[in-house]
C-alpha positions in Angstrom: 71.4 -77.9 -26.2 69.1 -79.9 -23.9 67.0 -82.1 -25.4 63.5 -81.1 -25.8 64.4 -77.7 -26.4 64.0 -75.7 -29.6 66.6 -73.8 -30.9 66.5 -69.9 -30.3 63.1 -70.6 -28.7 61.1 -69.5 -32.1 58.6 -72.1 -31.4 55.9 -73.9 -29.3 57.4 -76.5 -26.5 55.0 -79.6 -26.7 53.5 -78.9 -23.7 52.5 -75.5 -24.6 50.9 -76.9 -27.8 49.2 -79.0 -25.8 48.1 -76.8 -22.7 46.9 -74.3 -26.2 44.5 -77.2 -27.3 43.0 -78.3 -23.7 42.5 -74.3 -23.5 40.5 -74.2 -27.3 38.9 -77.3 -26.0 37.4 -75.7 -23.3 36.5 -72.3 -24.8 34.9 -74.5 -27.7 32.8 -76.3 -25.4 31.3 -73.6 -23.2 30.6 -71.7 -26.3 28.6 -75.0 -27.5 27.3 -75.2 -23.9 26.3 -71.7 -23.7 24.2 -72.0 -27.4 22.3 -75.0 -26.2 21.5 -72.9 -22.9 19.9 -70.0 -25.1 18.5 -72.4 -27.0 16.6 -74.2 -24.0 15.6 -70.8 -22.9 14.2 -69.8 -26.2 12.0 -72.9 -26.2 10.9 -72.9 -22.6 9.7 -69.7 -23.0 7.7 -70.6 -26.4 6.6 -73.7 -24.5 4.9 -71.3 -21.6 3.5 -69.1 -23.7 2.0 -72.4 -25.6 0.8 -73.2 -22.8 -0.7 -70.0 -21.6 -2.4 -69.6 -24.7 -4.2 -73.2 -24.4 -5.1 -71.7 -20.4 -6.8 -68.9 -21.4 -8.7 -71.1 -24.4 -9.9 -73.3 -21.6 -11.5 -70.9 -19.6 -13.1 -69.0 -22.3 -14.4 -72.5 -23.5 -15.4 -73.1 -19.8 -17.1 -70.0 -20.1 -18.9 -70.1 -23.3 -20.5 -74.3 -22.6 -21.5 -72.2 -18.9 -23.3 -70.1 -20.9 -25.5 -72.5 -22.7 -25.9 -74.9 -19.8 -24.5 -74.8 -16.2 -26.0 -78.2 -15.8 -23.3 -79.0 -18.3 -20.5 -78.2 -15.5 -20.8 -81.5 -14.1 -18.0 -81.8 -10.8 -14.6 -84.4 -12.2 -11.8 -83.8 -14.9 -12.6 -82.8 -18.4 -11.2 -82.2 -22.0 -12.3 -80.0 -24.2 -13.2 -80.3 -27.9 -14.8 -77.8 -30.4 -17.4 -79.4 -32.6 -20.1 -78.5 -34.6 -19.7 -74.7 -33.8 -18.9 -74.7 -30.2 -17.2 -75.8 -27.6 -17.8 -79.3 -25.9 -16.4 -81.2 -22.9 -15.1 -84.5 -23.8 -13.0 -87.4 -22.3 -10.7 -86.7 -19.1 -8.1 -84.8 -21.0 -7.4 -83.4 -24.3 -3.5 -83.2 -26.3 -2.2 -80.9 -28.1 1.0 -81.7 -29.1 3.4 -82.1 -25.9 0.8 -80.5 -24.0 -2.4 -81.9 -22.1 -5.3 -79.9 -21.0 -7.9 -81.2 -18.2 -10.5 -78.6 -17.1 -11.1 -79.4 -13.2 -14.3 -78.8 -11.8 -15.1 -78.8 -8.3 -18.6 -78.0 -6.5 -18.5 -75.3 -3.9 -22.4 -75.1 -3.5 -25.6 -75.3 -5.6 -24.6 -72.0 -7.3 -20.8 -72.3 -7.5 -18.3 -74.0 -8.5 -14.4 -73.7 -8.8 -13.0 -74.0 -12.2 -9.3 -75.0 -13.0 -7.5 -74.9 -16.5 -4.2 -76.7 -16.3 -1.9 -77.3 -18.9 1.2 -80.0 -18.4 4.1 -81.2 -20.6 7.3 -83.1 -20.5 8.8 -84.5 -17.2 7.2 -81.9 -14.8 6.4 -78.9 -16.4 2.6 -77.6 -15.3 0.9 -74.3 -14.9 -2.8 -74.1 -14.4 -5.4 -71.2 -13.6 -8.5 -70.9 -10.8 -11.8 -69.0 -11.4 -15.0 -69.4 -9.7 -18.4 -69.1 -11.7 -21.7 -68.9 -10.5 -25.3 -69.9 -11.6 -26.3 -66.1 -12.1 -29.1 -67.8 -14.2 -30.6 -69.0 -10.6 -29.7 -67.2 -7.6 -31.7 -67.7 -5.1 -32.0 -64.3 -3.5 -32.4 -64.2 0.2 -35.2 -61.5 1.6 -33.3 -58.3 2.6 -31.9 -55.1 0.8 -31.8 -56.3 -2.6 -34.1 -54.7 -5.7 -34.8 -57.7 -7.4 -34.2 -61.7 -6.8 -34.1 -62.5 -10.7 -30.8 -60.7 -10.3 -27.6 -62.0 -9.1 -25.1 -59.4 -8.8 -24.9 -55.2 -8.0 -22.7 -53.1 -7.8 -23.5 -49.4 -5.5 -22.8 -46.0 -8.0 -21.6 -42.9 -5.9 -22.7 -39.4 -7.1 -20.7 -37.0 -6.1 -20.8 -33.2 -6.7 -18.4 -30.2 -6.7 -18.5 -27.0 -5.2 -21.3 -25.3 -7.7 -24.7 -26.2 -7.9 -26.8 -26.2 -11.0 -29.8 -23.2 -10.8 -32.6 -25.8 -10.6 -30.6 -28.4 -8.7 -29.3 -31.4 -9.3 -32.7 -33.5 -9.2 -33.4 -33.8 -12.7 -29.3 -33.5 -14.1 -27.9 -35.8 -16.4 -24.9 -37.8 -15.3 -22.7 -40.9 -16.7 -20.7 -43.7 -15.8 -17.6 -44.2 -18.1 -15.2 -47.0 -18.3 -17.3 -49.8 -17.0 -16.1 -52.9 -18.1 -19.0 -55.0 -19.4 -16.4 -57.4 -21.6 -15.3 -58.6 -18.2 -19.0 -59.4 -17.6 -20.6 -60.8 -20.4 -20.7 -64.8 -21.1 -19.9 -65.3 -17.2 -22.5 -63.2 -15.4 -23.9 -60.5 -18.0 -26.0 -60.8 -21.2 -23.6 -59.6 -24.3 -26.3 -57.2 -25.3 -26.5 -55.9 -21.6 -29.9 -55.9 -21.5 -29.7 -57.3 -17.9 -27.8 -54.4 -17.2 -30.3 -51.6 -15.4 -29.7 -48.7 -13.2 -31.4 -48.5 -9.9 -32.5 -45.4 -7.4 -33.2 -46.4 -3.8 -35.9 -44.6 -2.9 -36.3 -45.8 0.8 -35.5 -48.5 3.1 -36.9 -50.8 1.0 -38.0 -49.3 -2.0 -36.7 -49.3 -5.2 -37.1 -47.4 -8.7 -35.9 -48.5 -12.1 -34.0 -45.7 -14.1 -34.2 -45.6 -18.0 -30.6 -45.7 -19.5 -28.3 -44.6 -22.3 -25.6 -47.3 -22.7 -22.9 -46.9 -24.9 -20.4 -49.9 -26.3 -21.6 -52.6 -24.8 -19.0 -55.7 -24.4 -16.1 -53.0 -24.2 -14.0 -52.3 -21.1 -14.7 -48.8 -21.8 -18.5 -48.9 -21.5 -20.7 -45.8 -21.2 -23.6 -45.5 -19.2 -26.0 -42.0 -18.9 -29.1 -41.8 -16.6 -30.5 -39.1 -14.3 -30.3 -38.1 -11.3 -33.4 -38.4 -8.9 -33.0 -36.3 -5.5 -31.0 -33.1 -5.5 -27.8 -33.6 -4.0 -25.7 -30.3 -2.2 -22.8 -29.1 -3.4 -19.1 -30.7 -2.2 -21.7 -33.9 -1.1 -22.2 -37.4 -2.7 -25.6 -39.5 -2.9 -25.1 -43.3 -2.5 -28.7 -44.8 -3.2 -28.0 -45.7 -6.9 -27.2 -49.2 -8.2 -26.1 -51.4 -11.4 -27.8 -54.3 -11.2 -26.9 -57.5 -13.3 -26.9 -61.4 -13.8 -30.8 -61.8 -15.1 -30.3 -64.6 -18.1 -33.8 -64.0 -18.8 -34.5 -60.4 -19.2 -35.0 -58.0 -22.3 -36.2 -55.0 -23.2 -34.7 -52.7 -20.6 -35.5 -48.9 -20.3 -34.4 -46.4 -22.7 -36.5 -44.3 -22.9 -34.2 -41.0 -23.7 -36.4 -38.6 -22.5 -36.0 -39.4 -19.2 -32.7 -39.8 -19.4 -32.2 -36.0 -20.6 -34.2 -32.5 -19.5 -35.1 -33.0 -23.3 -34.1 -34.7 -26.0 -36.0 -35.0 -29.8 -34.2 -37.3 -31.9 -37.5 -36.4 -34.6 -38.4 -40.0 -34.8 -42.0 -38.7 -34.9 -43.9 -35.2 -34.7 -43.1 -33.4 -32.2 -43.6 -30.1 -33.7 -46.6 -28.6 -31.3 -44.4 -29.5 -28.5 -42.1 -26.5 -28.9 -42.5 -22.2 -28.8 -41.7 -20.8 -32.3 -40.8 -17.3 -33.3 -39.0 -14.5 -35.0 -36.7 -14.1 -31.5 -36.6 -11.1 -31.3 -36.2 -7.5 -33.4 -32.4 -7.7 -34.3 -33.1 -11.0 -36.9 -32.8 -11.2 -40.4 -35.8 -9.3 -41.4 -36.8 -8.7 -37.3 -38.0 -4.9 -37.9 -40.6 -5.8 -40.7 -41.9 -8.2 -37.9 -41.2 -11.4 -40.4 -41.2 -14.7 -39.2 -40.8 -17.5 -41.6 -43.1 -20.5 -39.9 -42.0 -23.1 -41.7 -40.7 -25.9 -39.9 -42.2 -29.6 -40.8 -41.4 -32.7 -39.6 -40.4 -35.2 -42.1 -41.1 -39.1 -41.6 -37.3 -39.9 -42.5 -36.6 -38.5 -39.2 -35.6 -34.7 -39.1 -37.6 -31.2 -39.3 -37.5 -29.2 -42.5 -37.2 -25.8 -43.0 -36.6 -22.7 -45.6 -36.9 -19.7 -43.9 -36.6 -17.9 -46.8 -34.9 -14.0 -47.3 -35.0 -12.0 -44.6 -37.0 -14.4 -42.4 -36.2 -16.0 -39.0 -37.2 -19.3 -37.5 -36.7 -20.7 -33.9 -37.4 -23.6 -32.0 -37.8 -23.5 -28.3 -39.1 -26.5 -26.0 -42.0 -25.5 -24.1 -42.6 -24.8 -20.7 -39.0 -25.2 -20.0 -36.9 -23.0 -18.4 -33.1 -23.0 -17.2 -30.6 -20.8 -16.2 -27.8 -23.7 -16.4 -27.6 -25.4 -19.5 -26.4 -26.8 -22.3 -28.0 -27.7 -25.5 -27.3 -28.9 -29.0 -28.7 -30.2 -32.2 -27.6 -31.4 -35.7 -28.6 -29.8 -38.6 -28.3 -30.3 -42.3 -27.8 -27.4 -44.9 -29.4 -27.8 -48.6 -29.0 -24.0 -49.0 -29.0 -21.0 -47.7 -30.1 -16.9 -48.7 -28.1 -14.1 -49.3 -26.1 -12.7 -47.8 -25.5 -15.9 -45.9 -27.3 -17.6 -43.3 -27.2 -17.4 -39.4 -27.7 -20.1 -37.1 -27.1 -21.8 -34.1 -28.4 -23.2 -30.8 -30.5 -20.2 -28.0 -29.5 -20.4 -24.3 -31.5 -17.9 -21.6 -33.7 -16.2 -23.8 -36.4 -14.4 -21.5 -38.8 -11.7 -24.1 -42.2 -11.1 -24.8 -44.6 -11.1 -28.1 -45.3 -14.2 -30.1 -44.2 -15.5 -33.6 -43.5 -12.5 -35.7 -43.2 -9.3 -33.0 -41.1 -11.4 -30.5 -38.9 -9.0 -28.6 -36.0 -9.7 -26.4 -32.9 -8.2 -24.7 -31.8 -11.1 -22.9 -30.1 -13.7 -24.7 -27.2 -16.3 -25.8 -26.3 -17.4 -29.3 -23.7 -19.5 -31.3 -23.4 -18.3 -34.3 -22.6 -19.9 -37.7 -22.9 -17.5 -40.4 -20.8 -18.3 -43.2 -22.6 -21.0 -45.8 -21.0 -22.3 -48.6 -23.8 -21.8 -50.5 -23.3 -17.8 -50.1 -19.5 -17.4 -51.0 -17.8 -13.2 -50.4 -17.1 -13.7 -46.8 -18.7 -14.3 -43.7 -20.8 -12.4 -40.6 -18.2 -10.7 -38.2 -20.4 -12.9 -35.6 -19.3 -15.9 -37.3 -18.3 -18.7 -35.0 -18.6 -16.5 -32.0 -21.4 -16.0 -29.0 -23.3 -12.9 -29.2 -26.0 -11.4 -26.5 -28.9 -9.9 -26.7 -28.3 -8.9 -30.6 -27.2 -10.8 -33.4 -24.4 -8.6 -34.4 -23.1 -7.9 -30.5 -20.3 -10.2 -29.8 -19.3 -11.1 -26.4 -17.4 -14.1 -27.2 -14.9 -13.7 -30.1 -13.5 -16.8 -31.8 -14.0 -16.8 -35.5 -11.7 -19.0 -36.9 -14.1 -21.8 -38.2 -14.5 -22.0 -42.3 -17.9 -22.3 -44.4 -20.2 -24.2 -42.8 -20.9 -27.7 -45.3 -23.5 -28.0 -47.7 -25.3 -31.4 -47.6 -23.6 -32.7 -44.2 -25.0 -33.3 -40.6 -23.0 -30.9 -38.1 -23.7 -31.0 -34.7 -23.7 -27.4 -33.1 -23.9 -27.1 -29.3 -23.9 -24.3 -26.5 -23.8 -24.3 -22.0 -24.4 -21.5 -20.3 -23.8 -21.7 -16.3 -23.2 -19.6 -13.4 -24.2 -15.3 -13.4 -21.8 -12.9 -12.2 -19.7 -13.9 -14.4 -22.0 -16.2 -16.8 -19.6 -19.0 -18.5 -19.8 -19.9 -22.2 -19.2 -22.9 -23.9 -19.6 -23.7 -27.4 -19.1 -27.0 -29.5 -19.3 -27.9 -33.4 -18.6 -31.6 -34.7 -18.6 -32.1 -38.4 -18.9 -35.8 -37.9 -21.3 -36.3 -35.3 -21.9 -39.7 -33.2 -24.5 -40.2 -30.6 -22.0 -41.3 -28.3 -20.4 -37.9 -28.9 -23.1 -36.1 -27.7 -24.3 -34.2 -24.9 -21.6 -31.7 -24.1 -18.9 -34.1 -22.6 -16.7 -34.2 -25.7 -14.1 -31.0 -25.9 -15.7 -27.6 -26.2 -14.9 -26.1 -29.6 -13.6 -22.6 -27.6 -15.2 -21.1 -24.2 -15.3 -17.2 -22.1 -17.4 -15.3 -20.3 -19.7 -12.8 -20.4 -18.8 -10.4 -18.0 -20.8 -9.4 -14.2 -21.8 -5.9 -15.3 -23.5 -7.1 -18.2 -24.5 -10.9 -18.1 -27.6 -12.2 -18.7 -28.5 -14.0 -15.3 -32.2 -15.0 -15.9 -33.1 -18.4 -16.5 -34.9 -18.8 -20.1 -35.9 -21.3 -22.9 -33.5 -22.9 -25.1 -33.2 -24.1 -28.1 -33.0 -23.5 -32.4 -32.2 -20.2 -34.0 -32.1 -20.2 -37.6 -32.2 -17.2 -40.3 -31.8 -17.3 -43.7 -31.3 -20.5 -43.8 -32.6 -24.0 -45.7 -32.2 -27.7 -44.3 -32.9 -30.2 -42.0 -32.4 -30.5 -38.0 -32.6 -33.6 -35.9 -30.7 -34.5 -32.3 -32.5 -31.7 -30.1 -31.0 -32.9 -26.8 -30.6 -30.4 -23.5 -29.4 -31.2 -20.3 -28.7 -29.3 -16.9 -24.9 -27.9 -16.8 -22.3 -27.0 -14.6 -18.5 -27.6 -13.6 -17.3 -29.0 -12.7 -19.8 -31.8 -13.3 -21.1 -34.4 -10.9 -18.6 -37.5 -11.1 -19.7 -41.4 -10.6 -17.5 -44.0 -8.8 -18.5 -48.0 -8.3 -18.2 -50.3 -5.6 -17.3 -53.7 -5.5 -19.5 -56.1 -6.8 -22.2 -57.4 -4.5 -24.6 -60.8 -3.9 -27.1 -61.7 -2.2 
């Protein structure tokens, strides 16, 4: 037997026991180095987004001492401390644990000025980010096509139109702007109650007319804005003379008034009661044939209109000297009771008739109908939650799926009529109404149409129907209707 040799090789030469070690040795020490790689990663990455984190803190510091004082963003390297409430520049630099911050300010004119956050740590680690603000506060404006020098930054709407138009036009329509994002604005160039924010109609080459306004969620991405349109526009076409302006620090008070943001709109804030056409309807009513009318409608100071019709009596509501053929309207309204059998109510598109208050007559007509109170349990109207024409009990538009209508609730009820040969129907109900919810651009509740042989293709007045019926109503609001509906699109922001 050689020497170095086990016997019957059952075992392990040295050499292979040793070439087995080097081996573990090895596999050991790239599973050690491949640990401490995960682990460097692990904390890089936390590192960054410590870092990224202290970024976006210094420009929204930046942002906020900007807002108090632009005088304050003097040109050199700052740090940052928040005292006494708010946020302060102070030093060259400022720590935070491995990491230091300078804010880097550099003067690009009188009214701007580059603005860098950087963030280093360790050996040569270093991310930073760039933003350029400007004294919106006081632009000087030079003289040209600009609405107003107090403000410092506009943006152009585009109205554009589809391939209908509404029976009266589009001069006088109701249109929005959605998604606007005022958040993006507001402490850099916009007031946070967007007060500075008003909508503008060029009226000529250099002539210029402030819009009243409907905004809804201010300091949102997702802000809402509802004004009306001033010169009719044709059908497939678009109209560029509107404008958001922005970037007045000074400003308040901007104009809201809603009835000239709407073809009407009565949020019953005060009496406005001799303003509207009231009546039985016409001879198919609750109580129509003994020429009843119930006349009872009062306006309350706590800011609706009261009524009790009592049994067998009809009230309505109509705006006067309005007509349209193209339409929608709604209201809210507020059940404390209601007569038996049940009630009937609902908003009144198109009605054209003749007579006053208790002999009103009319064949031409479009109704909503809720008739199924909870105050009158056995069953509702067949007509319940459908559109009838031109009689109470003649549906045209069958749905009549909806339960009892709620006692002691605000509902918001809402009809559009549009177009004649065939007329389209739309009806809405919300049983948790919001203003911003309102005006017919939420989801119809169900839609049809009432057919070319037979429509009603008159234009008419609008408004309340209600019969047998107690409660309150508030939130008249109408506007011109079609589809599909005028669209907006902005432009890119603008200065002088």
């Amino acid at each position: 037997m050689k020497r170095g040799q086990l016997i019957g090789n059952k075992g392990f030469s040295l050499v292979e026991i040793l070439v087995g070690l080097t081996v573990l040795a090895v596999g050991v020490s790239s599973g050690l180095v491949l640990i401490s790689q995960q682990q460097f990663l692990a904390s890089t990455k936390e590192k960054n987004i410590r870092a990224q984190a202290l970024i976006s803190e210094g420009q929204g510091a930046v942002k906020s001492i900007n807002k108090k004082n632009w005088d304050s963003l003097t040109e050199g390297e700052h740090g940052l401390v928040f005292s006494g409430g708010e946020w302060q520049f102070y030093g060259n630099y400022d720590t935070n644990d491995i990491f230091t911050r300078k804010i880097i300010i550099t003067n690009i004119n009188a009214q701007t000025k580059q603005v860098v956050s950087r963030v280093e740590w360790g050996q040569d680690s270093m991310i930073e980010l760039s933003t350029i603000l400007t004294d919106w506060r006081n632009v000087q404006v030079s003289q040209g096509n600009w609405w107003d020098s107090d403000y410092g930054f506009r943006r152009e709407i585009l109205v554009s139109t589809g391939l209908n138009s509404p029976f009266n036009g589009y001069d006088g329509y109701t249109t929005r702007i959605i998604d606007f994002n005022t958040f993006s604005l507001i402490s850099d160039k916009m007031q946070d109650d967007c007060d500075d924010l008003r909508i503008v109609h060029k009226t000529g080459s250099s002539t210029w007319a402030e819009l009243d306004r409907q905004i809804f969620f201010c300091n949102a991405s997702s802000t809402e804005i509802r004004f009306k349109i001033q010169d009719d526009i044709a059908a497939s076409s678009t109209d560029e003379n509107y404008y958001i302006y922005y970037g007045n620090a000074t400003v308040t008070s901007a104009p809201s008034n809603l009835s000239n943001v709407y073809l009407w709109y009565d949020d019953a804030s005060r009496d406005r009661e001799s303003e509207y056409i009231q009546g039985r309807v016409d001879e198919t009513a609750h109580g129509a044939p003994l020429e009843n009318w119930g006349d009872t409608v009062v306006w309350d100071s706590a800011g609706y209109y009261t009524y009790n019709t009592g049994d067998n009596y009809p009230e309505s509501f109509r705006p006067a000297s309005l007509t349209e053929r193209d339409i929608y309207v709604e209201y809210e309204e507020y059940q404390t009771n209601a007569w038996p059998w049940d009630m009937t109510s609902g908003p009144l598109a198109r009605w054209v008739g003749s007579g006053s208050g208790s002999n009103e007559t009319s064949n031409h007509w479009y109704y909503y109908e809720i008739a199924d109170s909870t105050f009158q349990p056995g069953g509702p109207y067949v007509s319940h939650d459908d559109i009838t024409a031109d009689n109470r009990e003649s549906v045209i538009i069958e749905n009549g799926v909806l339960g009892e209508f709620p006692a002691n609730q605000w509902v918001k009820i809402g009809l559009a009529a549009w177009g004649i040969n065939d007329t389209n129907l739309k009806a809405w109900y919300d049983s948790s109404p919001s203003s911003q919810e309102s005006g017919g651009w939420e989801t119809a509740r169900f839609s049809g149409i009432h057919s070319a042989s037979n429509d009603n293709e008159s234009a008419g007045q609008f408004g309340i129907w209600i019969q047998q019926d107690t409660g309150r109503f508030k939130n008249i609001i109408a506007r011109r209707y079609i589809e599909p509906e005028p669209t907006t699109s902005i432009g890119d922001e603008e200065e002088p």
